[in-house]
C-alpha positions in Angstrom: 12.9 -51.4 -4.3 11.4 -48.2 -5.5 9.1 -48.3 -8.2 9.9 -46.5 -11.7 7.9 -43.8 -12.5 8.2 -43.0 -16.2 4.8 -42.4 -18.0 2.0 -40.8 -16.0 -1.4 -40.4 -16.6 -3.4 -37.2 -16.1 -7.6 -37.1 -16.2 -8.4 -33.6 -16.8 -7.1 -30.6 -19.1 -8.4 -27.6 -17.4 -6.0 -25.1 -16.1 -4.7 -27.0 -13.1 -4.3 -30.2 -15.1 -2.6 -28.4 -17.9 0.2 -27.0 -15.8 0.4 -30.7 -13.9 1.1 -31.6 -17.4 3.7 -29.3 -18.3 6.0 -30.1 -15.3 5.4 -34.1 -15.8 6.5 -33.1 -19.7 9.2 -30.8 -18.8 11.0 -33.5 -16.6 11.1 -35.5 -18.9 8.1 -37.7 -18.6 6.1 -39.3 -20.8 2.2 -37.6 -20.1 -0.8 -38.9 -21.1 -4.2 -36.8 -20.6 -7.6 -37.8 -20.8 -10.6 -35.3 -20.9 -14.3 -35.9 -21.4 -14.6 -34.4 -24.9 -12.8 -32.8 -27.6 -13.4 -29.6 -26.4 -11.8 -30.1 -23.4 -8.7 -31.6 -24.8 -8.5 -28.6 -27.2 -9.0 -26.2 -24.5 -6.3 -28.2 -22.5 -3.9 -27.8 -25.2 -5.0 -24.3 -25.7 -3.6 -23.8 -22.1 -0.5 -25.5 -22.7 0.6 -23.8 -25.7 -0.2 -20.2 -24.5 2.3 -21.2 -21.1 5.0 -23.1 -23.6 4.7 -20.0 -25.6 5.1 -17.3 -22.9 8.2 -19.2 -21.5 10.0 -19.2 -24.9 9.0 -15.1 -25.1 10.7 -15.4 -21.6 13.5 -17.2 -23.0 12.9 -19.8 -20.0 12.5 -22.5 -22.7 13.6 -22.6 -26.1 11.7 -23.5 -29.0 13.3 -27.0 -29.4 12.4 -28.0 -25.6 9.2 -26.8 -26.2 8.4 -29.0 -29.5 9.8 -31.6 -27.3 7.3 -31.3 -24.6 4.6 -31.1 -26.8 6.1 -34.2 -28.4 5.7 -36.5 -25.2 2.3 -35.0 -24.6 -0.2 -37.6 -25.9 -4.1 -37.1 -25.6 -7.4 -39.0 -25.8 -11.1 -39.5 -24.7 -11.0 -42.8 -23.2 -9.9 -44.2 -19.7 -8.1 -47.6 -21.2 -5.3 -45.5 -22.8 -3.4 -44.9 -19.5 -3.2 -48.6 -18.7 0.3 -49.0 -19.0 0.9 -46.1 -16.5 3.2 -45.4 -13.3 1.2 -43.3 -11.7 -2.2 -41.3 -12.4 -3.4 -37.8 -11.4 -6.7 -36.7 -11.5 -7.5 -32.8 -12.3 -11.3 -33.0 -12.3 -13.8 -30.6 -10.3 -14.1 -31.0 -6.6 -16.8 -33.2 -7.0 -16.7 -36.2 -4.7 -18.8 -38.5 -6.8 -16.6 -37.8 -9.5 -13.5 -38.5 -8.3 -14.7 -41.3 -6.8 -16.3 -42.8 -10.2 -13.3 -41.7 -12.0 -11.0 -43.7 -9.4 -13.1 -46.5 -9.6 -13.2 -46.8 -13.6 -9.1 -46.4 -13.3 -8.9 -49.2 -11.1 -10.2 -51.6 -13.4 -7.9 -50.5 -16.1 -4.4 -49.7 -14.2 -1.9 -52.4 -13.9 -2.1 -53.4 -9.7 0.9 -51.9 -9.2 0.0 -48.5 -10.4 -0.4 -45.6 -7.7 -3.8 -43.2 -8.4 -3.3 -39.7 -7.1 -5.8 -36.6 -6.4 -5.0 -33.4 -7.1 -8.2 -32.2 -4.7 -7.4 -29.5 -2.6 -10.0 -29.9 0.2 -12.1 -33.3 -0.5 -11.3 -36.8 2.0 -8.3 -38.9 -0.4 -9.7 -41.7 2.4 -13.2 -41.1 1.0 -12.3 -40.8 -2.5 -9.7 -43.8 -2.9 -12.0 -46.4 -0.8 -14.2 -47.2 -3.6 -11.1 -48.9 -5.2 -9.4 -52.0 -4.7 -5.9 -50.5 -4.0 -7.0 -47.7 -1.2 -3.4 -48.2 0.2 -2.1 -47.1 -3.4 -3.7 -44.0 -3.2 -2.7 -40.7 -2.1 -3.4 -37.0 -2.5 -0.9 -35.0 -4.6 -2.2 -31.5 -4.3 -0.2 -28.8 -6.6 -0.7 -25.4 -6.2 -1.9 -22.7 -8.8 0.7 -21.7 -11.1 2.1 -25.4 -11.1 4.7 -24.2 -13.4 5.9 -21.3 -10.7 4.8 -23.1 -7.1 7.3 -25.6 -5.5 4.9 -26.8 -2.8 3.4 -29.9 -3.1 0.7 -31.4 -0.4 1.7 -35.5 -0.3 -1.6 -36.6 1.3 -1.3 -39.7 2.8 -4.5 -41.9 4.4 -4.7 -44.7 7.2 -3.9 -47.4 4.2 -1.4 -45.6 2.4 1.5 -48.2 2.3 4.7 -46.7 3.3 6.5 -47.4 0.0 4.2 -45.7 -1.8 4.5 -42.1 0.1 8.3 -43.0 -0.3 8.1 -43.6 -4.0 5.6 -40.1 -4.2 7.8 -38.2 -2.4 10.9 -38.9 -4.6 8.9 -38.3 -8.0 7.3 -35.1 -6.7 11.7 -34.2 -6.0 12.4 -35.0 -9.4 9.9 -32.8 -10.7 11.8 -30.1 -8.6 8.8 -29.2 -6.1 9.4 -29.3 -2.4 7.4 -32.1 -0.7 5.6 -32.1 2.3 3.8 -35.2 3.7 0.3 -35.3 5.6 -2.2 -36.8 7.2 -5.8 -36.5 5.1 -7.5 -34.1 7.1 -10.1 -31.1 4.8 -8.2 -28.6 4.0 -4.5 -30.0 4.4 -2.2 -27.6 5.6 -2.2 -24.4 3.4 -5.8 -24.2 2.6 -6.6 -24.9 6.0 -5.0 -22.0 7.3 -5.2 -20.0 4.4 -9.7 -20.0 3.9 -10.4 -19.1 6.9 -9.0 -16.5 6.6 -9.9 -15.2 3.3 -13.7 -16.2 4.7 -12.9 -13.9 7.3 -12.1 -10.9 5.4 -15.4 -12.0 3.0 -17.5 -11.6 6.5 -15.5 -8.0 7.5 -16.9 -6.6 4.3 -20.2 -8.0 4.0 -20.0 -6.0 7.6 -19.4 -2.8 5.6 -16.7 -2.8 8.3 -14.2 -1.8 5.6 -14.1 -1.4 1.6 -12.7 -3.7 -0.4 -9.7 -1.8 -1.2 -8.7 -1.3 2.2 -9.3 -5.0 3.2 -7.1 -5.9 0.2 -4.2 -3.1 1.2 -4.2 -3.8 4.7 -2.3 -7.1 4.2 -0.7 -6.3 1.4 1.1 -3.2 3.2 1.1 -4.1 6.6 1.9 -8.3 6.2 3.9 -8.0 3.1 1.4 -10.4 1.2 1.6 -10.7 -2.6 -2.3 -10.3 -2.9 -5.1 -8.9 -0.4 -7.5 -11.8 0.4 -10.5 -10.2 -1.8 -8.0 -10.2 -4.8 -6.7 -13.6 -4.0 -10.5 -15.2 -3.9 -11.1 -13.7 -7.8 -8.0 -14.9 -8.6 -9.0 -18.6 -6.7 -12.5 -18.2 -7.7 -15.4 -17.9 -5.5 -16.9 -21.0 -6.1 -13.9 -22.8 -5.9 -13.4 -20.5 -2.6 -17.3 -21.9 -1.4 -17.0 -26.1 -2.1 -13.5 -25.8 -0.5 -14.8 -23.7 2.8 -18.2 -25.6 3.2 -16.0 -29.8 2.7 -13.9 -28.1 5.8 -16.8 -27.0 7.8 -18.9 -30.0 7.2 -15.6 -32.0 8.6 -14.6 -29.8 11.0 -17.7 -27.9 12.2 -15.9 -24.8 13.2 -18.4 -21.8 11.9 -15.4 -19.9 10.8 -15.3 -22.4 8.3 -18.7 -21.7 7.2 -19.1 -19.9 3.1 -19.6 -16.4 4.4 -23.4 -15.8 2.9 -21.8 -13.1 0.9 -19.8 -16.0 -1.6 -23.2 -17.5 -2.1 -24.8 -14.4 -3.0 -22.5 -13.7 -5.1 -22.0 -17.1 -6.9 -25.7 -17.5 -7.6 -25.2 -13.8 -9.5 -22.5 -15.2 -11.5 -19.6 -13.1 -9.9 -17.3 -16.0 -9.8 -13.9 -13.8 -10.0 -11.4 -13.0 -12.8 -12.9 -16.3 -14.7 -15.9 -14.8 -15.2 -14.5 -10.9 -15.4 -16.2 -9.9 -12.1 -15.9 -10.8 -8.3 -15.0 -9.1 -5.4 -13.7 -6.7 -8.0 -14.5 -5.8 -12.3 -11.7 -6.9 -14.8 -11.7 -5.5 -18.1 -12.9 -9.3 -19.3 -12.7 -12.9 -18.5 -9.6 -14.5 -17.0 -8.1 -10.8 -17.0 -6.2 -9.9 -13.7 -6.4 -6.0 -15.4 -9.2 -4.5 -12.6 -11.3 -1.5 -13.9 -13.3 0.9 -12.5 -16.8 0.0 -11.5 -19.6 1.7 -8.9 -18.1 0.6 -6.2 -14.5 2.0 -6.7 -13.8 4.6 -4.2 -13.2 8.5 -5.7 -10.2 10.1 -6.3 -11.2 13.6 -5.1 -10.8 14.2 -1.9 -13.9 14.2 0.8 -15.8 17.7 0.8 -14.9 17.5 5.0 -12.8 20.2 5.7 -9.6 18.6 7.1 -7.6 20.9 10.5 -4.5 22.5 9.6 -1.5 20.5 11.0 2.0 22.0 11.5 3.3 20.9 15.2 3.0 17.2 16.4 3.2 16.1 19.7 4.6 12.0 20.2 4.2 11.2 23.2 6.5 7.7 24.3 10.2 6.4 24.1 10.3 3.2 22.5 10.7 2.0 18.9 7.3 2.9 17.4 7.6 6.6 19.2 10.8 7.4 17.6 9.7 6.0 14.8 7.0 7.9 14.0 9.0 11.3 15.1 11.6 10.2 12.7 8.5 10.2 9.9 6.7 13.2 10.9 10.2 15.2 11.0 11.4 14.3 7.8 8.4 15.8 6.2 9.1 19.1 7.7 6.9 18.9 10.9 8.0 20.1 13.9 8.2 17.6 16.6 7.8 17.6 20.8 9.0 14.5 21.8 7.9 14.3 25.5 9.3 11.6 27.9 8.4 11.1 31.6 12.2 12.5 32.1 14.7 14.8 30.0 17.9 12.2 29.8 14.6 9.6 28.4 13.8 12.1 26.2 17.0 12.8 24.9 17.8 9.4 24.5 15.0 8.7 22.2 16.7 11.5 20.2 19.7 9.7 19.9 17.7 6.4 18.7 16.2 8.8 16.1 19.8 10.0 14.9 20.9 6.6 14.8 17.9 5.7 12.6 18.9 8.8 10.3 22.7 8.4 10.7 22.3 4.6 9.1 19.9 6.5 6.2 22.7 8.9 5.7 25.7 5.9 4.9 23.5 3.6 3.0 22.9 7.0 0.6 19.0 7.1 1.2 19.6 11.1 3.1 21.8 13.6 2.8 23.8 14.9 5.8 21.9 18.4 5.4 18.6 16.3 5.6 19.7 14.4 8.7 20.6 17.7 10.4 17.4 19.5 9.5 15.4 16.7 10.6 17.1 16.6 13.8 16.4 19.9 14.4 13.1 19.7 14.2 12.6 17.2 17.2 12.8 19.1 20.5 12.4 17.0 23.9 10.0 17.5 26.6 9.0 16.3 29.9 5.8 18.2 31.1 2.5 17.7 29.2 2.1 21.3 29.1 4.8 21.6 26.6 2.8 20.1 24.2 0.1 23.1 24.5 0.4 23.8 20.7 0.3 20.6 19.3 -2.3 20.4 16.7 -1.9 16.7 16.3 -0.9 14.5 19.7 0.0 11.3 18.9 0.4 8.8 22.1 3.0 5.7 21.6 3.2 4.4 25.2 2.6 0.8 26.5 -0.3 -0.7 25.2 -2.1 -0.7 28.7 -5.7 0.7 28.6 -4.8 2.6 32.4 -1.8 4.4 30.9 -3.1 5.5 27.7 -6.4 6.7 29.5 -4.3 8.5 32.5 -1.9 10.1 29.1 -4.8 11.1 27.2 -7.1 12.5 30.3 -3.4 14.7 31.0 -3.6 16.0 27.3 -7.4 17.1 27.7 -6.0 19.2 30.7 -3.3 20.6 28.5 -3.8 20.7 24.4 -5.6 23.6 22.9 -9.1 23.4 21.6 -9.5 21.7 18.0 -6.0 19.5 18.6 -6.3 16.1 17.5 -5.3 13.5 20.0 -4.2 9.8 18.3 -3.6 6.7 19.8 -1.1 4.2 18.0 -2.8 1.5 19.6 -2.8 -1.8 18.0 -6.0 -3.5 19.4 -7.2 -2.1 22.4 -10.7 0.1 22.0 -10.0 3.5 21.4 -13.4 4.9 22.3 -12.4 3.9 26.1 -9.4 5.6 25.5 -11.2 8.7 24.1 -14.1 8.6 26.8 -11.2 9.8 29.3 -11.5 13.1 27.8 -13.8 15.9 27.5 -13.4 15.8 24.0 -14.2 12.5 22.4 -14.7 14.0 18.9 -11.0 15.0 18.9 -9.8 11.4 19.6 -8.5 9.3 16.6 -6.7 5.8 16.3 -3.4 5.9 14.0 -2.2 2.6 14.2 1.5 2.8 12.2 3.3 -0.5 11.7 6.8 -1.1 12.7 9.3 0.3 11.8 7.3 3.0 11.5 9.7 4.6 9.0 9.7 1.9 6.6 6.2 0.4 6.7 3.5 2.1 4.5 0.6 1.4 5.9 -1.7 3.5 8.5 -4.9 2.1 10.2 -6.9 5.2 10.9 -9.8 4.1 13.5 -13.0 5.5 13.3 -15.1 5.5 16.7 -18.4 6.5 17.0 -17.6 9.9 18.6 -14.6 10.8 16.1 -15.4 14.1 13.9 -15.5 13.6 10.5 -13.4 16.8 10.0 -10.7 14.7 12.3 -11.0 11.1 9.8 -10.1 14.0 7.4 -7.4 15.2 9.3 -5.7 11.7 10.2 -6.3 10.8 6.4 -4.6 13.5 5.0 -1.8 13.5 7.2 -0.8 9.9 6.0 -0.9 10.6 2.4 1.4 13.7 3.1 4.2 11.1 4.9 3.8 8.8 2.4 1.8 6.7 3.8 -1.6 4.5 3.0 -4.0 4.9 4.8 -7.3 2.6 5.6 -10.0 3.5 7.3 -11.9 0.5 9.6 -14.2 1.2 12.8 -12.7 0.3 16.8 -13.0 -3.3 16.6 -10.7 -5.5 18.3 -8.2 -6.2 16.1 -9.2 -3.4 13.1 -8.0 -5.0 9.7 -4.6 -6.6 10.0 -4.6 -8.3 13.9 -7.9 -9.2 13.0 -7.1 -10.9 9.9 -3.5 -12.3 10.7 -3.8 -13.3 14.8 -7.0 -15.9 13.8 -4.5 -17.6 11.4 -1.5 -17.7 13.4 -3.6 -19.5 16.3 -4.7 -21.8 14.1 -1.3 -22.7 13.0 -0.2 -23.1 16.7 -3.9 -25.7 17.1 -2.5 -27.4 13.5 0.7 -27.7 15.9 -0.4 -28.7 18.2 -2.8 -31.6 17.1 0.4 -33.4 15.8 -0.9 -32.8 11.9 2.6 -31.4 10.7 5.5 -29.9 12.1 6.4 -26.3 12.5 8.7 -26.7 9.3 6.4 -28.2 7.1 3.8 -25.5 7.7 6.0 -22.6 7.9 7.3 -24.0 4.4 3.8 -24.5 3.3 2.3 -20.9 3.7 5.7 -19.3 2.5 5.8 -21.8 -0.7 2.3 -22.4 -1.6 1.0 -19.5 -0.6 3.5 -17.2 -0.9 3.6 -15.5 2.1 7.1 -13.4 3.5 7.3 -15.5 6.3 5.3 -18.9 8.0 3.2 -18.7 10.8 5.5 -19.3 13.3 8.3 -17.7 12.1 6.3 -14.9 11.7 5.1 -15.2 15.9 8.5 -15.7 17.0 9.6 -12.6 15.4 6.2 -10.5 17.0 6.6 -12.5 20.7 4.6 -15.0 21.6 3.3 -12.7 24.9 2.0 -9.8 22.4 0.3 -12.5 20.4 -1.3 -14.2 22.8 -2.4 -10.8 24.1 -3.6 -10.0 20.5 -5.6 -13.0 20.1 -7.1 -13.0 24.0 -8.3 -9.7 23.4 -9.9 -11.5 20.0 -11.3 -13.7 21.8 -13.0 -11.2 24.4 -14.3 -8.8 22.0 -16.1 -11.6 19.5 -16.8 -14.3 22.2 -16.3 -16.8 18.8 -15.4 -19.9 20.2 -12.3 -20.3 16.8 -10.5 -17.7 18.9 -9.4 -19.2 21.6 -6.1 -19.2 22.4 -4.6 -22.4 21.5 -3.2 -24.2 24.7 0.1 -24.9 23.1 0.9 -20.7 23.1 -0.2 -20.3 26.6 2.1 -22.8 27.6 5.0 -21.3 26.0 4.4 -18.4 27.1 3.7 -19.8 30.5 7.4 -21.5 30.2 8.8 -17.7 29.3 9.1 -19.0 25.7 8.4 -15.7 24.0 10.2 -16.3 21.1 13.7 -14.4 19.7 13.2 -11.9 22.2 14.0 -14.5 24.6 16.5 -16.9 22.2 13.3 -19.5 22.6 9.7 -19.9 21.0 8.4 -22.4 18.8 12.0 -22.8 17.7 15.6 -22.3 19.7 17.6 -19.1 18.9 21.5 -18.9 19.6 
C-alpha cells in the first residue's frame, strides 16, 4: 500500500530549498524547513516572499493562495521538529560530509518509515545515505533551478532503494506536477552529466583564446536554438557550483573532459563566482543581477580600422539545400547571384528550389510578389567556372569531401579575378587544406551558414592562418549586411558549434548505450531540465546519424582526446543503415 505523503521536511533555505518549498506549499503540503541559524531562515523567507510576490504581480497566484502558502510554511533551528514527517529533503551545499552528518542526525529523529531525500545534483546518494540505518529509504530527488518553472525531476535511485519507495517518490514528485524520471546513482545523473562537459568544454575553448566570450555564448544560442550560451549559463549556475559538480564527476569517472578547466579555478580563487557575486564569465550591474554591463573585455562597437573589399556579385557554387539557400539570402539583399551547377537543367532546377522557397514566403505574407520577382531575377545559372570571372565573393556549397572542394577551389584560382574572395561553407573539414589548393591562400575564407540558410542567423566565419585580415573584414561585414551574426573562431575541427554540440550528443549515445536511461528519459531530461529545443537524440535523428558520426570521427582525429570516440552504439546504427528520419529509422522508428 502506498505510503501517505502529507507533511515534508526541508533542511536548507537557500535559493534551491526555497523554491523546493514553494512547490511542496503550493500543492498543498504541509512544509517544514530547518536552517542553521536565524539568518538563514530569514534569508530563506526572504526568497520565498520575493517569488510569492512576483507571481501575484503576475497574477499566477492571488493574494489569498499566497497567505495560504505562507500559512503551511513552518520554520525552525532544530533537527527534532520534522519528526513526524513523510518524507525529508535536504537543500544544503554539495558537501559530502554534510549531507552525510545531516542524514545521519535525521535518522535518529525520523519515524522508520520516513523516506530522506537529496536534492544533490552530482554527489553518490549511495555514499551519502549509507551512514544511515534506512540506506534502502533513501533516494536522490534532484530539482532543477527555477523549481517553481522546471518540470524535470532526477528520482535517483541506489542498489538498496526498496522498490516501494521509488514507487511512492515517483507518485509524490506527479502530484507536485513535475515530470519524473528514474535513475541509477551514477555522478552527474543524466542532465548534468551531459550538460558540464560541455559547458567545461566551452570554459577550455576560451581559456584557448580560441574564441571571445560573446561569440562562444552566440554560437549556441543562434545556431542550436539554446536559451543561454554556456558562458552565460555557468554565471547564472555559478562557477563554483560549476567546479565541485565537474571535479565529483571526474574523480568517479576519470574522463579528463570532466576535469574543472584551470580557467574556473582561477577564477573562483578571484572571487568571480557569476551573477551571485556580480561578476563571472561576464560583469552584472550587481549581485544576483542577470542585467550584464560593459567591462574591458566587451568587444567595440566600431567597426575594425581593416579596410573590408567591396562586394556586389556573388558566385555559389553547388545544388543542394544549403546552396540555394544561401542564393536565396544573398539575392534578397540585392546581390547579384551566378548560380553554377556541373550542368544547365541542375542549374536551373536549383532555381526552381529557390522560387519555391520564395513562393511559400510570398503566401505566408513574409514577401511581396514584386520582391519574389526581383529576387529571382537576380540569380542567373551557370555551368562553366569561367562564368564566375567577376565574382567578388565565391562561395562553394558542394559535398563536404576534402577532394571536391580542393578540385572546386583549385578551378576558381584558374578563373576568379585578383582580390575575389573564395568561401567554403564547410562544416568541419580544415579550410586551410582547402585553401592551400590555390595560389592564393590569403583570399580563402570559411563561411559556415546553418541550415536553412534563410532562416538561421548565425555565420561561423573561419579564420586560417593564411586568411587576410582585409578578407575576416570582408566575410564579417557581409553577414551583418544579410542579417546575419557573425562569430569569428580559428580552423579547428569542429569551429564553435560541432565542437560544442557533437561531444554531447556522443555522450548521450555512450549514456545509451551503458543501459543508464532510455532514449526518452534523456531526450526528456535535456529538453525539460535544461531547456534545450530538442534531446540529444532527437536532435541526431533529425541531422543523420552518418553526418554525425562523420562530425564526431573527424573530432576525434583532429584532438586525438580519448572522450571523442565515437560511441559503438552509432557505428552500429549506422553500420545497420540506421541513419535516422532520412531513412524512417535511427535511435527511434519513423512511419
Amino acid at each position: 500500500m502506498a505510503r501517505e505523503i502529507n507533511t515534508v521536511g526541508v533542511v536548507g533555505f537557500g535559493t534551491m530549498g526555497a523554491g523546493i518549498v514553494e512547490v511542496l506549499a503550493r500543492t498543498g503540503l504541509t512544509v517544514k524547513v530547518v536552517e542553521v541559524d536565524a539568518a538563514g531562515v530569514e534569508r530563506g523567507l526572504g526568497h520565498l516572499e520575493h517569488s510569492t510576490q512576483r507571481a501575484v504581480k503576475r497574477e499566477k497566484l492571488t493574494a489569498d493562495e499566497s497567505a495560504a502558502l505562507h500559512g503551511r510554511v513552518s520554520t525552525s533551528l532544530d533537527l527534532g521538529t520534522l519528526a513526524d514527517c513523510d518524507l525529508v529533503i535536504e537543500a544544503v551545499p554539495e558537501s559530502i560530509e554534510l549531507k552525510a552528518r545531516i542524514f545521519k542526525d535525521l535518522d535518529e529523529v525520523l519515524k522508520p518509515e520516513a523516506i530522506i531525500a537529496s536534492n544533490t545534483s552530482s554527489l553518490s546518494i549511495t555514499e551519502i545515505g549509507v551512514v544511515t540505518k534506512r540506506p534502502g529509504k533513501v533516494v536522490g530527488l534532484h530539482f532543477f533551478n527555477p523549481t517553481q518553472v522546471l518540470k524535470l525531476v532526477e528520482v535517483v535511485r541506489t542498489v538498496v532503494t526498496e522498490p516501494d519507495v521509488i514507487t511512492d517518490v515517483v507518485a509524490f514528485t506527479e502530484r507536485l506536477g513535475k515530470s519524473p524520471v528514474v535513475i541509477g546513482d551514477r555522478a552527474g545523473f543524466i542532465a548534468n552529466a551531459l550538460l558540464f562537459p560541455y559547458l567545461n568544454h566551452a570554459v577550455k575553448m576560451l581559456e584557448s583564446k580560441y574564441a571571445t566570450r560573446e561569440d562562444l555564448d552566440a554560437a549556441m544560442r543562434y545556431g542550436c536554438g539554446y536559451p543561454m550560451g554556456p558562458l552565460a549559463l555557468l554565471d547564472l549556475i555559478g562557477l563554483d557550483t560549476a567546479y565541485e559538480i565537474l571535479d565529483t564527476m571526474y574523480h568517479q569517472s576519470r574522463n579528463r573532459l570532466h576535469s574543472p578547466a584551470p580557467l574556473l579555478k582561477q577564477m573562483i580563487t578571484a572571487g568571480l563566482l557569476g551573477r551571485k557575486t556580480g561578476r563571472g564569465f561576464y560583469t552584472y550591474d550587481g549581485p544576483d543581477s542577470p542585467v550584464v554591463v560593459e567591462d574591458v573585455h566587451t568587444p567595440s562597437e566600431v567597426d575594425s580600422a581593416t579596410q573590408a573589399r567591396e562586394v556586389q556579385r556573388v558566385g555559389v557554387i553547388g545544388t543542394g539545400t544549403m546552396a540555394t539557400g544561401i542564393a536565396e539570402v544573398f539575392a534578397k539583399r540585392g546581390y547579384d547571384v551566378v548560380l553554377r551547377a556541373r550542368g544547365l537543367d541542375k542549374a536551373e532546377k536549383a532555381i526552381g528550389a529557390v522560387r519555391k522557397s520564395l513562393d511559400r514566403a510570398v503566401s505566408k505574407g513574409k514577401l511581396s510578389e514584386a520582391d519574389r520577382d526581383a529576387t529571382l531575377a537576380r540569380i542567373s545559372p551557370a555551368v562553366e567556372f569561367v562564368e564566375l570571372a567577376d565574382c567578388d565573393l565565391v562561395v562553394e556549397a558542394v559535398a563536404e569531401e576534402i577532394g571536391i572542394k580542393k578540385e572546386v577551389f583549385a578551378a576558381l584560382d584558374e578563373v576568379c579575378k585578383p582580390g575575389a574572395v573564395l568561401a567554403t561553407t564547410t562544416s568541419s573539414l580544415p579550410v586551410i587544406e582547402i585553401a592551400a589548393a590555390t595560389s592564393r591562400p590569403a583570399d580563402v575564407v570559411g563561411l559556415h551558414f546553418f541550415n536553412p540558410a534563410q532562416v538561421m542567423k548565425l555565420v561561423e566565419i573561419v579564420e586560417t592562418i593564411s586568411t587576410g585580415a582585409d578578407v575576416v573584414a570582408t566575410a564579417r561585414r557581409i553577414c551583418l549586411d544579410l542579417g546575419k551574426h557573425p562569430v569569428h573562431c580559428g580552423d579547428v575541427a569542429g569551429f564553435i558549434v560541432n565542437a560544442l554540440l557533437f561531444p554531447y550528443l556522443n555522450d548521450a549515445v555512450k549514456m545509451l548505450e551503458a543501459h543508464y536511461a532510455e532514449a526518452d528519459d534523456i531526450d526528456n531530461a535535456m529538453k525539460v531540465g535544461c531547456g534545450l529545443p530538442m534531446g540529444p537524440f532527437a536532435l541526431l535523428d533529425v541531422v543523420g546519424l552518418d553526418v554525425s558520426l562523420a562530425i564526431q570521427r573527424t573530432l576525434y582525429n583532429e584532438f586525438r582526446e580519448p572522450g571523442f570516440a565515437p560511441a559503438p552504439l552509432l557505428e552500429h546504427l549506422v553500420t545497420a543503415g540506421r541513419l535516422g528520419r532520412k531513412t524512417g529509422k535511427g535511435f527511434r522508428d519513423y512511419s
